[in-house]
N, C-alpha and C positions, 0 to 999 in steps of 0.2 A: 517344402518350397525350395527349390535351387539354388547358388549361387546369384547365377544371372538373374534369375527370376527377384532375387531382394534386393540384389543391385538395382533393377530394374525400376521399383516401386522403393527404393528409400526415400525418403525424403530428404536427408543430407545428400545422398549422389545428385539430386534429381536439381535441388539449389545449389549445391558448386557447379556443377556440370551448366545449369542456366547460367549464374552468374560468369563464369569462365565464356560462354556463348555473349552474353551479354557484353562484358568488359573486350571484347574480341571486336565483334560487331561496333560498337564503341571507339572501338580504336581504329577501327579500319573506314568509318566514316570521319573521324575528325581528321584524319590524313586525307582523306579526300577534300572536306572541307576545306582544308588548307592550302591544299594544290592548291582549290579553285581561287580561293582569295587572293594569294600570292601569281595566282596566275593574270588576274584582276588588277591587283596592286604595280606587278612589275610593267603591263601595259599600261598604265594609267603613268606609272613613273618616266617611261619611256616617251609617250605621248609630251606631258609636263616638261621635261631635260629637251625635246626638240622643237618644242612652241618657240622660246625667245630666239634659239638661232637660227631658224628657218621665219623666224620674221626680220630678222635683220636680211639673211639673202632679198624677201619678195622686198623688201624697202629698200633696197640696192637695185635692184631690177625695175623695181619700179621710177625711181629715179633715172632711167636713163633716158633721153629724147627721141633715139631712133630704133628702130629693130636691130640692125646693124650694132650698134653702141650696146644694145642688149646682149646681143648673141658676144662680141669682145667679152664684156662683162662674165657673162657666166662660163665661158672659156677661161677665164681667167681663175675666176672662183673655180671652177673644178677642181685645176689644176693644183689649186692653194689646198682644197680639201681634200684629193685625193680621189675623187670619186668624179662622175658623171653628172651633172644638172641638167633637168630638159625641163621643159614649159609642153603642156599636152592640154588638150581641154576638156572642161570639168565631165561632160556627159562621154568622153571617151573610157573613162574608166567606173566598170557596179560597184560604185559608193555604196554604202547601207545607209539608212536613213540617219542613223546614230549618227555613220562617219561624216556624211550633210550638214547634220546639226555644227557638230564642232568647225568645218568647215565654213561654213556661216559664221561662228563665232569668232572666227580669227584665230583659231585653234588648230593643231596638226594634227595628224592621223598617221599613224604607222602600223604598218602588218609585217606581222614578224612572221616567218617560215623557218620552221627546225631543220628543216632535209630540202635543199641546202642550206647552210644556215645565213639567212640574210635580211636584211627591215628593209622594206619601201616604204619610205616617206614622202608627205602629199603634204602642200599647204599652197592655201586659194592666194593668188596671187591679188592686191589691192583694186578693187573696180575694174575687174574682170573675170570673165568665165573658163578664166583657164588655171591650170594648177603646178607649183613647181615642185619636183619631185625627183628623186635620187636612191639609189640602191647603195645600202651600206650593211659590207661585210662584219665588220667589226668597227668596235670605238678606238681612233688610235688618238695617242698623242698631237699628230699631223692635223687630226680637226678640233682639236681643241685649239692651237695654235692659231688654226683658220679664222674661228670662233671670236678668236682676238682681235686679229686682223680685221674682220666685219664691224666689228663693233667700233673699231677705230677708225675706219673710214665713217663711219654711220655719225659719228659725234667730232667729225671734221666738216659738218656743212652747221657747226652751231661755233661760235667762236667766240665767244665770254663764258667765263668761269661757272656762272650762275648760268647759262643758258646750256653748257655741258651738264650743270647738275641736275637742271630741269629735265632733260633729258633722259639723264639715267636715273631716275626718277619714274618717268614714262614707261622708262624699258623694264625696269623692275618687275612692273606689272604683269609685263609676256614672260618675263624669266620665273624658272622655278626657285631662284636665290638670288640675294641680294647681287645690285652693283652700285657700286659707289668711287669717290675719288677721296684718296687719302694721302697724306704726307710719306714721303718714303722712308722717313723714319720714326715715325708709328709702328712700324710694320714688322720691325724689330728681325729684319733677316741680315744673314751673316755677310763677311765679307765676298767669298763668292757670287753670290746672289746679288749683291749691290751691285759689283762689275757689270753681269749679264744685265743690268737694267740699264747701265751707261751705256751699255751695247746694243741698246732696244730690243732687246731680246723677252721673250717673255718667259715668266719665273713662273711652275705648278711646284705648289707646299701640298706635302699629304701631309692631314693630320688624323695621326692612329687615333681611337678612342680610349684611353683611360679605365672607363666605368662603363658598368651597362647602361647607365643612363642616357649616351649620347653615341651617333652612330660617328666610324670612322668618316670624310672628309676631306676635298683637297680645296685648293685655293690656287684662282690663276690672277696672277700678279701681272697688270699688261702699263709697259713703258708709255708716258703722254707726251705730248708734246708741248705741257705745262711743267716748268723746272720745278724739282723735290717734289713732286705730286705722280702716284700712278691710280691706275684704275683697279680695283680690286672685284673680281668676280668670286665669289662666294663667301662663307662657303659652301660646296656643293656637298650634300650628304648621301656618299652611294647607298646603292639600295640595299636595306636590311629584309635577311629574309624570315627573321624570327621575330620581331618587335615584339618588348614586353606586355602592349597592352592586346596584343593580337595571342602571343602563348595563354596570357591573364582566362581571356574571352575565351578557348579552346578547354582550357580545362574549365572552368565553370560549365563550358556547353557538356562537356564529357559526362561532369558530376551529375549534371542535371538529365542528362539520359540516363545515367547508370541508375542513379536514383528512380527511376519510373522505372526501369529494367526492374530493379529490385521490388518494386512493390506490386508490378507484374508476379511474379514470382510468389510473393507473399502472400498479396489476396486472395487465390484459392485456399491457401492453406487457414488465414483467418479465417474467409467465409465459410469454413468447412468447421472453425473452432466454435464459430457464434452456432452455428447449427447443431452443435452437439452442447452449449450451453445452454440456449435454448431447450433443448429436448428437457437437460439437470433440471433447470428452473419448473418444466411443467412437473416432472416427478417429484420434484420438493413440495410441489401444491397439492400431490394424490394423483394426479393425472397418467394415470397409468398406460392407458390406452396410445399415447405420442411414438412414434416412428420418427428417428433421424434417419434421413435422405444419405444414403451412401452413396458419394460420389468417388470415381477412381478406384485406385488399386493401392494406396498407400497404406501406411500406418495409421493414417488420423482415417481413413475410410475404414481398418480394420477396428481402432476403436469406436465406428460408431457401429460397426456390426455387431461388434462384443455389447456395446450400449444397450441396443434394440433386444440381443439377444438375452440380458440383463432387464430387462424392462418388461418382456415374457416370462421369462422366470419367476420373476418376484410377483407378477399379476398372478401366474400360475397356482404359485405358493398360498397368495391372501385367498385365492377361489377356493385350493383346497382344502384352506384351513377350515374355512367356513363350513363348505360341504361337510368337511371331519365333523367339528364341532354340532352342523345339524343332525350325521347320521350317527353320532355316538349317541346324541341328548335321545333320538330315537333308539337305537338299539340296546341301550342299559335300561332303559325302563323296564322290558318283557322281563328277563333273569332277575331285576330286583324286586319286580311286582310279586314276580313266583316268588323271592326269598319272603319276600312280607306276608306272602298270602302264607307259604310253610310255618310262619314262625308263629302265625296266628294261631294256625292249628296246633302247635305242639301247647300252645299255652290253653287250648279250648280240649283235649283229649288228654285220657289216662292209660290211653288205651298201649303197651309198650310195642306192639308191635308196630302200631299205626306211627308213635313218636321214631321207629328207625326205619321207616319210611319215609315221613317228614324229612327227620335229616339228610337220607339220602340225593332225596330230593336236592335240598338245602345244599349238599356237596356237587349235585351235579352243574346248580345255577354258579356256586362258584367258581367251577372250573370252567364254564362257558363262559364268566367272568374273564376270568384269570387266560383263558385262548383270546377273547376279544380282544385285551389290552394290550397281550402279545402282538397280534398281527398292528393293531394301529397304530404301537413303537416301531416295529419293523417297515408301514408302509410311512411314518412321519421319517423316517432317519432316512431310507430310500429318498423323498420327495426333497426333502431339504436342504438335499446338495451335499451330505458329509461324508456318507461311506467311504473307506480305503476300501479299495479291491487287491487285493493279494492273489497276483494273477502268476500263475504257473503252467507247464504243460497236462492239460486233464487228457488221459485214457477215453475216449467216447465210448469204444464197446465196454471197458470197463463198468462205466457208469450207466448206462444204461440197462449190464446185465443187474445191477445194484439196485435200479429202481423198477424193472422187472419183477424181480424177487420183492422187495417192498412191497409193491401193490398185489402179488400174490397172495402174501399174507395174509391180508387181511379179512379173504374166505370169502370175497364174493363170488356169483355163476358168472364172469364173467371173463371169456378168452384177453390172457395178456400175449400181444406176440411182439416182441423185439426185433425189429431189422437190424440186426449189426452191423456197423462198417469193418472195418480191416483191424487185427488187431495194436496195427503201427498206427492207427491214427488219432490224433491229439490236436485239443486246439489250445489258446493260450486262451485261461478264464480261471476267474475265482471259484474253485471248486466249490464250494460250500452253497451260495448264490446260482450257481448253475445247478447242481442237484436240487435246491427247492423250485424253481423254475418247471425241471421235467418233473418233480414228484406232484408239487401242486397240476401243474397242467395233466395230470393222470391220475388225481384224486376228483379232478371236477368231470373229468370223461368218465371216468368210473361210473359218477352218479350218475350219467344220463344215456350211458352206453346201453344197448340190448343184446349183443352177445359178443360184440367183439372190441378190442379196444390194439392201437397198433403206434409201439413206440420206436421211433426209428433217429440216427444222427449221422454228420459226415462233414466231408469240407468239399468244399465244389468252388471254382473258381477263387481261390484266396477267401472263400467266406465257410466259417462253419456255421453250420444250423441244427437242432433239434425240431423233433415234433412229433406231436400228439393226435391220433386219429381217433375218429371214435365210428358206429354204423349206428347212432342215436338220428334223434328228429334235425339236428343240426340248427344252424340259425340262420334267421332273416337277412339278405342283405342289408336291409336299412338299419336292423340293430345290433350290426358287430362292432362296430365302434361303441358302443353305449356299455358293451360289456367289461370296455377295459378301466370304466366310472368308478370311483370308490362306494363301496357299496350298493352298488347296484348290481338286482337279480333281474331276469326279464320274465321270470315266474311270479314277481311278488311275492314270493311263499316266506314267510318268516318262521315256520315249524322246526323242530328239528329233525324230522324227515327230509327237509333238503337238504341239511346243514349248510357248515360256512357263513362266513358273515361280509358278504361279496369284495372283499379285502382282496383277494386271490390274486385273479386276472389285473387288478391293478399295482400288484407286488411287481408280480412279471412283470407287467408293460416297465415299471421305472426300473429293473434290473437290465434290461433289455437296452434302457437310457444310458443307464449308465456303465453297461458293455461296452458302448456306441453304435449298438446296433438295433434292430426293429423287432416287432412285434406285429406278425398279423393274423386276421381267422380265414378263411374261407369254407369252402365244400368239401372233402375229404371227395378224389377219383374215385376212391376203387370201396369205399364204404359207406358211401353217401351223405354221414353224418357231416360233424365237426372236425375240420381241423385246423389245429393251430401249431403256427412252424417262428422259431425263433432264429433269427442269423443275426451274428456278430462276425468282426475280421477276425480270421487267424492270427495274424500279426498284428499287437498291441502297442501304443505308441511308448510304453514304457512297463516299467514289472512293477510299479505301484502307482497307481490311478488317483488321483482325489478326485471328486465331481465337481467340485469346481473348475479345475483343470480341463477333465474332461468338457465342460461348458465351455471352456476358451476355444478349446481345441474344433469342438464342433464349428462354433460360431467363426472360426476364422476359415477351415474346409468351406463350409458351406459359402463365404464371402469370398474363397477365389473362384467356387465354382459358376459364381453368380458372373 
């Protein structure tokens, strides 16, 4: 597997890499969140800071008796503010229904424009359908002043102390901050500031903020026309654009995304852990047969592959133990029955010849013994996962001319003929293991070959292979698979005319397993019998194998090819 490719399926890149997306996404909406709010808030503020003095204008307009007396008026207030006032009527300008509503309510409406940057403000003028309205640049000091002004005229048509405070009292209500009348020395400002009051001047205090708890603030201090008393407008607290319970509310909203981010993330990986717990729990009951569901391409998907492929195994194992265990309990009877039936005779006969015949006997049932126990060590240590392979470069024509000459030996009529490959050519395999494989596969052709028998090897494509021909009767398609069963003949003969103790074919097949590579029969082209071809890779994944390994090894191949 690649670099990229494990990159790709870890599952540490795959959760920083989300979480990293996550905390990104995350962040790029609580900024947007916050535009919005602050975008919200600072209109809302805007709106609020223009209500009480655009009600003092329309109550100054509205107070005057004539049009003429009007139009003075707001000529004058321009002037004082700095800006333009017009009077327009209400259905002259696309209200929204919202800006209606406030409208109605005695409330101002301002629409701000960035490009160029300017606020039109609107407010319904008292028991009429018309609305007064003004373009303003910026906030300057000059309308604040103005602001003062309005207000002083406004509480020059009430003329007792209490009927001033009533007043501002009233107006409180339309202002976004207090107003009030207090002693002008309360006020505690300095000698400077005292003069400009004897000067009817009006006095703005900024007051910085201290602590995060409270926002910066000014205060417009306006001269009355009640001795050591002024009027005090605020204080007004400008607009904050971070307030602590608005940063508060941002990161909880953060956490609480990132947190569902995260358990986004999570959840496959749990539900993928409960599914391969699940699977543990039915194998600790015996339930062998259970399949965990492979999802993805990760880690926890390859160990439920290795699981599955773990869960086969070991089903495999209990099958063939059993198998083992039936076909031994049957195959040691024949040889010990003959040993008992011999020993009877040596004890019922005088005869000396007849007694070294018995025993011969007697030696042959043991060494048929003594082969059986052999091959069923060799096919139990095969089947159960332990073999080391001691894998090196093997000679093929070498060994092939090796098991040539072996099965010559042994004086049967029948033609051996060896296809050679090249004498450069080698695969990487356990020599030892690979010679029993071609001698077996050419001690069972033997037996059922009629005159010719054809042993050939090579590497084709990255794969070497062996194999075994024989021009015998051949096998059925339906029982070539049946032949690689432990102990299983598809003769039933259990004589020693056929020999073997169907051990063989199933050595092979699991040598074969634990090359990595296969095992199969089919028709022999050119001899019509049996043949059986063995391929493994060339290149080995290492120079010493355990099968268990090789288990892993298989089981995670076969899960990226899935």
């Amino acid at each position: 597997m690649s670099l990229v490719s494990s990159l790709k399926h870890s599952i540490f890149v795959r959760i920083y890499a989300g979480l990293l997306i996550v905390c990104l996404c995350v962040a790029l909406f609580a900024q947007l969140l916050m535009d919005t709010i602050n975008k919200e808030r600072v209109q809302s503020y805007r709106e609020n800071m223009a209500t009480g003095a655009f009600y003092l204008i329309s109550q100054g307009v509205g107070r005057q008796e004539s049009e003429i007396q009007r139009e003075y008026w707001l000529s004058d207030a321009s002037s004082l503010f700095g800006s333009t006032f017009r009077i327009v009527p209400l259905n002259s300008v696309d209200f929204s229904s919202s800006e209606l509503r406030r409208l109605d309510n005695g409330d101002t409406v301002v629409r701000y424009v960035d490009q160029p940057t300017h606020a039109d403000v609107y407010h319904r003028l008292p028991d009429s359908e018309d609305v007064l309205t003004v373009r303003i640049s910026q906030v300057t000091e000059q309308q604040v002043r103005a602001i003062a002004v309005f207000l002083l005229d406004d509480l020059s048509y009430y003329t007792t102390l209490a009927a001033k405070r009533a007043r501002l009292k009233e107006l409180s209500e339309k202002f976004y901050f207090p107003l009030e009348l207090k002693g002008v020395n309360a006020l505690g400002l300095d000698s400077d500031q005292m003069a400009r009051l004897r000067r009817d001047e009006v006095v703005i205090l900024f007051q910085d903020s201290s602590t995060s708890q409270s926002n910066s603030a000014i205060k417009v201090i306006i001269p009355s026309e009640i001795n050591d008393m002024s009027i005090v407008m605020g204080p007004v607290s400008l607009f904050n654009w971070f307030p602590l319970n608005l940063i508060i509310s941002m990161v909880l909203i953060s956490m609480f995304l990132i947190s569902l981010g995260v358990y986004a993330l999570i959840f496959p990986l749990e539900r993928k852990l409960q599914l391969i717990q699940v699977g543990v729990n039915e194998v600790s009951q015996g339930n062998l047969d259970i399949q965990v569901q492979v999802i993805g391409q990760d880690e926890i998907a390859r160990l439920s592959a290795t699981f599955n492929a773990m869960t086969e195994h070991i089903k495999r194992l209990i099958e063939s133990q059993r198998e083992l265990t039936r076909a031994v309990s049957h195959e040691l009877r024949t040889p010990v029955a003959r040993i008992r039936f011999a020993v009877d005779m040596l004890a019922d006969t005088d005869d000396e010849d007849s007694r070294h015949m018995q025993r011969d006997y007697i030696d042959e049932d043991i060494e048929s013994l003594n082969g059986l126990i052999d091959e069923m060590l060799t096919y139990a240590k095969l089947e159960e996962g332990s073999p080391k392979l001691d894998l090196e470069p093997v000679n093929l024509k070498a060994l092939i001319e090796q098991v040539v000459r072996e099965t010559n030996a042994l004086g049967k009529p029948i033609e051996i003929v060896g296809q050679l490959p090249s004498s450069k050519t080698t695969a990487i395999a356990d020599q030892r293991y690979l010679h029993r494989v071609i001698q077996n596969l050419a001690g069972n052709a033997l037996r059922y070959a009629e005159t010719t028998i054809v042993i050939s090897a090579g590497v084709n494509k990255g794969n070497a292979f062996v194999s075994v021909e024989d021009d015998g009767h051949g096998i059925p398609e339906a029982d070539r698979e049946k032949v690689f069963i432990p102990f299983s003949r598809l003769d039933d003969s259990r004589t020693r005319a056929s020999g073997g103790y169907g051990l063989g074919l199933s050595i092979v097949s699991r040598i074969a397993f634990w090359f990595n590579g296969s095992m199969k029969v089919d028709e022999s082209p050119k001899l019509g019998g049996a043949r059986f071809v063995m391929t493994w890779p060339v290149k080995p994944l290492t120079q010493t194998i355990s099968a268990d390994q090789l288990t892993q090894e298989k089981s995670e191949r076969s899960f990226g090819d899935s």
